[in-house]
C-alpha positions as a Markdown table, in Angstrom:
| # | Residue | x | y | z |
|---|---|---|---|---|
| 1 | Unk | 33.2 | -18.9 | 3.6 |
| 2 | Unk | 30.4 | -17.1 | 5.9 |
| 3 | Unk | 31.6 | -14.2 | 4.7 |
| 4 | Unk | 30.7 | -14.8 | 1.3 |
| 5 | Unk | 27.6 | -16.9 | 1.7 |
| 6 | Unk | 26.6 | -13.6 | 3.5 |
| 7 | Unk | 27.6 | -11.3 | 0.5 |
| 8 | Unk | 25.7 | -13.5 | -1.9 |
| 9 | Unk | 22.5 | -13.4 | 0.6 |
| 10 | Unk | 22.8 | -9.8 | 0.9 |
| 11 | Unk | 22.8 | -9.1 | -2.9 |
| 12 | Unk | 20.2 | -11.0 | -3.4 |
| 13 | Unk | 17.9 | -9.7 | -1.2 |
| 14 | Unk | 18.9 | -6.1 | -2.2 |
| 15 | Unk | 18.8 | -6.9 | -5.8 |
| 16 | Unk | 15.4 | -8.4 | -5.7 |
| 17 | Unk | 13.8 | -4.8 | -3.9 |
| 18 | Unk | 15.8 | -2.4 | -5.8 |
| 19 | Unk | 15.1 | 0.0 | -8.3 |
| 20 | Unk | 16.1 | -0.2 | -11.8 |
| 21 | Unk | 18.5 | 1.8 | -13.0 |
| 22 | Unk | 17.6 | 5.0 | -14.3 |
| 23 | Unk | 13.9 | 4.7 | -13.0 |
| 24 | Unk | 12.9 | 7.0 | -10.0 |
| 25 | Unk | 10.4 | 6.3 | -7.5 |
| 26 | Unk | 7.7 | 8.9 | -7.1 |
| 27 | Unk | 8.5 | 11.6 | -4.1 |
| 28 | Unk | 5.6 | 13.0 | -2.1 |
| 29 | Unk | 4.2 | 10.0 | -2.0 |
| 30 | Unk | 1.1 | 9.5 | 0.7 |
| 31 | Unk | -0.1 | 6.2 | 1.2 |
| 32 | Unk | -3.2 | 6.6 | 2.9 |
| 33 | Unk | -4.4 | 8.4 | -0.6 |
| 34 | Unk | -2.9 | 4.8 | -2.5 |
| 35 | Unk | -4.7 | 2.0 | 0.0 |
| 36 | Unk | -7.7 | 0.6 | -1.6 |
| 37 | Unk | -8.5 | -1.0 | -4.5 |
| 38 | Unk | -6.8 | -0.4 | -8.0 |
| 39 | Unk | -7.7 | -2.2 | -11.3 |
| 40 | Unk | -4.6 | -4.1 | -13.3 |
| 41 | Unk | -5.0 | -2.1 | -16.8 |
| 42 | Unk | -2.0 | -3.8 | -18.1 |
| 43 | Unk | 1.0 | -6.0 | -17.3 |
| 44 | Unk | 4.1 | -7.2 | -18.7 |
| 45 | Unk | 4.0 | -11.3 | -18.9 |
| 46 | Unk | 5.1 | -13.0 | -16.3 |
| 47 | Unk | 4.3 | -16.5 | -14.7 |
| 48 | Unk | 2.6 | -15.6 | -11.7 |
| 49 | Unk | -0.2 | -14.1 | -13.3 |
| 50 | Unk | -0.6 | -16.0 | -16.7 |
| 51 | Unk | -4.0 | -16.7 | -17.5 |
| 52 | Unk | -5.5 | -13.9 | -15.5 |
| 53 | Unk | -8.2 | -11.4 | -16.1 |
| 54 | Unk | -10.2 | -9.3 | -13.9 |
| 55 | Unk | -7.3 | -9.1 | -12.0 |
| 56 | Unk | -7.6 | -6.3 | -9.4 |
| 57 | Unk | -5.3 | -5.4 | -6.0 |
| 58 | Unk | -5.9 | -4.3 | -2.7 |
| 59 | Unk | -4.5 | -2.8 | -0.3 |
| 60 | Unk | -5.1 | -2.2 | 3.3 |
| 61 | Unk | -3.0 | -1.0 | 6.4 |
| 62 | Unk | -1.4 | -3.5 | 8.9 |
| 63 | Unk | -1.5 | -3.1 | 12.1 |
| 64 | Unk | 2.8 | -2.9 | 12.2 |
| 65 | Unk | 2.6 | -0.1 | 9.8 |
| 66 | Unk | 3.0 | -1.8 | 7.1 |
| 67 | Unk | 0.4 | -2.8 | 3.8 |
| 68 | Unk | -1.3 | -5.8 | 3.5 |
| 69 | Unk | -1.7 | -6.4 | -0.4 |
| 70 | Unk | -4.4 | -9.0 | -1.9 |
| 71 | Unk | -4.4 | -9.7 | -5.7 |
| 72 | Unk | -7.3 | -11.3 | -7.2 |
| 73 | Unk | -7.3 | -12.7 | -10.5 |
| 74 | Unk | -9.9 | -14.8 | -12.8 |
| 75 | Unk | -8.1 | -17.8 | -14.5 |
| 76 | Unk | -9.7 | -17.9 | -18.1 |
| 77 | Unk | -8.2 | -21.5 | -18.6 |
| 78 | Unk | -9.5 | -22.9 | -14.9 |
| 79 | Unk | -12.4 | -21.0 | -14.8 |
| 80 | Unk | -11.4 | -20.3 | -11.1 |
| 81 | Unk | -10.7 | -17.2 | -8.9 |
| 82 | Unk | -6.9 | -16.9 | -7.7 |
| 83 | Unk | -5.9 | -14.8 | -4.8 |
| 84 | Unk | -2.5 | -14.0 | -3.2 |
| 85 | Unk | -2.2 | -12.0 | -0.2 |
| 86 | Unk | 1.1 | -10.5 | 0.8 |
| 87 | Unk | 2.9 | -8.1 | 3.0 |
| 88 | Unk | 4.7 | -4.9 | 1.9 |
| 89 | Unk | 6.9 | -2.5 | 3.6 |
| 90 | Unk | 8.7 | 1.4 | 2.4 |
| 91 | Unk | 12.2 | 0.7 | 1.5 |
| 92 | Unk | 13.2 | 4.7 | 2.1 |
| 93 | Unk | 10.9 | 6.8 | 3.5 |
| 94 | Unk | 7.3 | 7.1 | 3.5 |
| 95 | Unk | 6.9 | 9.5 | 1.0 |
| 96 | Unk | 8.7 | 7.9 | -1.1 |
| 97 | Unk | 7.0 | 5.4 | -4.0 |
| 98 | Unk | 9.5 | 2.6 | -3.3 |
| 99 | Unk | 8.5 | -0.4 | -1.2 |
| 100 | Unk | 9.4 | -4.3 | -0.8 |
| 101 | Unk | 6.6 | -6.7 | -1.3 |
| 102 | Unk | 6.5 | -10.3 | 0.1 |
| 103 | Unk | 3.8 | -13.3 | -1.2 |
| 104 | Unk | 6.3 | -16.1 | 0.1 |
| 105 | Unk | 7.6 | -15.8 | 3.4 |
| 106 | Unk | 11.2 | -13.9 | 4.0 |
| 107 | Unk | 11.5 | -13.3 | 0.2 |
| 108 | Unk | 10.8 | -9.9 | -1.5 |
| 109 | Unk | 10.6 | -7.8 | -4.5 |
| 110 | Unk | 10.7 | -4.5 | -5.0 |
| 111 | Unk | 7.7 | -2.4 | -6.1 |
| 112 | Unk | 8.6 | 0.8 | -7.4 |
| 113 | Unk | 5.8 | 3.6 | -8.4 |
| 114 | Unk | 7.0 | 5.0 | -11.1 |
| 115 | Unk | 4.4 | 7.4 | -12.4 |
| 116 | Unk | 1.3 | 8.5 | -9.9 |
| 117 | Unk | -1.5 | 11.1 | -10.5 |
| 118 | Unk | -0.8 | 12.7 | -7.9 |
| 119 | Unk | -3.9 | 15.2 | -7.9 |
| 120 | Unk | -6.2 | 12.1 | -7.7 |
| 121 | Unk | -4.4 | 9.0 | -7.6 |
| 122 | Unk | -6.6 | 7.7 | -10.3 |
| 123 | Unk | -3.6 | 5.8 | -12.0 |
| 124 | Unk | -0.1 | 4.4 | -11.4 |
| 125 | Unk | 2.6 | 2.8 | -13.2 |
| 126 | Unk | 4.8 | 0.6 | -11.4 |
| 127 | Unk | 7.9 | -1.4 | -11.6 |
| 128 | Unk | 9.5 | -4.7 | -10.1 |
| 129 | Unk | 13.1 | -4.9 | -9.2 |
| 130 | Unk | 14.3 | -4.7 | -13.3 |
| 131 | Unk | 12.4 | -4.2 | -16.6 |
| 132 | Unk | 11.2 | -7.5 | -16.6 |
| 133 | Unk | 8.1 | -6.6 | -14.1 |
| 134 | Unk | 5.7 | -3.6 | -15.2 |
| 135 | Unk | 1.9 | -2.8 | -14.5 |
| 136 | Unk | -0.5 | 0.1 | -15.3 |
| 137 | Unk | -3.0 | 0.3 | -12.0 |
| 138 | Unk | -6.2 | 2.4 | -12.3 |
| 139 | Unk | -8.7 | 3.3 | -9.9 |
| 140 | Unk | -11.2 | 1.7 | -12.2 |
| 141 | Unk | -11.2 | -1.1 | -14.7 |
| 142 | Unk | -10.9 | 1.2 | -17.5 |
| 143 | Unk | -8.3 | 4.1 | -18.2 |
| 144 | Unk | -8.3 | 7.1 | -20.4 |
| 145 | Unk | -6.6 | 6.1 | -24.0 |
| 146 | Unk | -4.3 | 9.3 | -23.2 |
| 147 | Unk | -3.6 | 8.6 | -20.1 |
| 148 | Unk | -2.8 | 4.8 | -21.6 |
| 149 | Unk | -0.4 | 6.6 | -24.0 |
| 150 | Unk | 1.3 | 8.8 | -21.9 |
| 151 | Unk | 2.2 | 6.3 | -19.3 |
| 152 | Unk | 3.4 | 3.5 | -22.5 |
| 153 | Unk | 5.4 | 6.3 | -23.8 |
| 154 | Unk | 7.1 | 6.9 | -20.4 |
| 155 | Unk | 7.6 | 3.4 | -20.2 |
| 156 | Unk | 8.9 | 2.8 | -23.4 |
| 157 | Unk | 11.6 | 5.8 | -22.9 |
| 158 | Unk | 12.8 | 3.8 | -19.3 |
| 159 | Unk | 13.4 | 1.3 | -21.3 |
| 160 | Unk | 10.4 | -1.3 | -21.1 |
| 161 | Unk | 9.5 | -3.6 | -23.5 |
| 162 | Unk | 5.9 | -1.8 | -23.8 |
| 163 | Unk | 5.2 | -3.6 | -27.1 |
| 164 | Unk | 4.9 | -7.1 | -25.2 |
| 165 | Unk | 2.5 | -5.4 | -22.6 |
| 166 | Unk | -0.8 | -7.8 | -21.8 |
| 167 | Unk | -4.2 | -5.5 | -21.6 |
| 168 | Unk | -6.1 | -6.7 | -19.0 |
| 169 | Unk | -9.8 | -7.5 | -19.6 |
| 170 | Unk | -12.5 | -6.7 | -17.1 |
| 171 | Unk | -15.8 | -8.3 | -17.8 |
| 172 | Unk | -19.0 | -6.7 | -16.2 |
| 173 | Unk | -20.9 | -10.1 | -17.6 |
| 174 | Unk | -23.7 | -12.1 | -15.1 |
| 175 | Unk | -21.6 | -15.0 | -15.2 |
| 176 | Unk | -18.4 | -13.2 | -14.2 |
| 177 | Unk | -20.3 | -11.3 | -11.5 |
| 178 | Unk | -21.6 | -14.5 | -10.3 |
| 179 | Unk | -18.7 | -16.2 | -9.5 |
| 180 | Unk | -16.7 | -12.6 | -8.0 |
| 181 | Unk | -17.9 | -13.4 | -4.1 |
């Protein structure tokens, strides 16, 4: 019975920080060029982040090697920031676009970079542990229509629901700036 109480843990925990199939994590990937803050251009829907604009993430090195991520969001229907602050670690190498992301103790998910300018690293698209989870990151709060397009269209041809896909305002307004400490 261990045995098998051990199997289930086990692919659960691998389930939840692999990639899909068929998507590749970027190679040559060099995180000191991806810490920082990047702008959520769009998102697929998903609980944890319903109701939220602005919403921007950060990330920083830990001192164990690994990335400390905060996401910051503006509820529209609380009128209240929200913030989560996690832990993330590389699942292969380090040059590899594939890591595991924590918000809730042992628990993690996959986060898989996808697509990555890699001249710049001015945009992203990255995955969650199925099709289920998407996001289009940019360096700032807007993003190129064509560059929009392009990473849709290689999202749509991985298989994503791209037509259900949540456009992320980002309001430069007094009253928003006010209440952004």
């Amino acid at each position: 019975m261990k045995n098998i109480i051990a199997l289930v843990l086990a692919v659960l925990v691998t389930g939840c920080t692999s990639v899909p199939e068929g998507v590749k994590p970027v190679t040559g990937f060099e995180l000191s060029r991806y810490l920082g803050k990047w702008y959520e251009v769009a998102r697929l829907p998903h609980s944890f982040e319903e109701d939220l604009q602005q919403v921007t993430a950060d990330y920083r090195l830990k001192d164990d090697g690994g990335v400390r991520v905060l996401n910051r969001g503006f509820n529209v229907q609380t009128e209240q920031w929200e913030q989560a602050e996690g832990k993330a670690y590389f699942v292969q190498s380090p040059d590899v676009g594939h890591l595991k992301v924590s918000f809730f103790g042992p628990f993690y998910g996959a986060y898989v970079i996808v697509e990555l300018d890699k001249d710049h690293y001015r945009y992203a698209l990255v995955s969650g542990p199925d099709r289920e989870y998407l996001w289009i990151l940019a360096r700032e709060p807007q993003l190129d229509d064509g560059i929009k397009q392009s990473l849709v269209s290689k999202a749509r041809q991985l298989g994503y629901a791209t037509e259900q896909l949540i456009w992320v305002q980002h309001s430069n307004d007094a009253t928003a700036a006010k209440t952004n400490p």
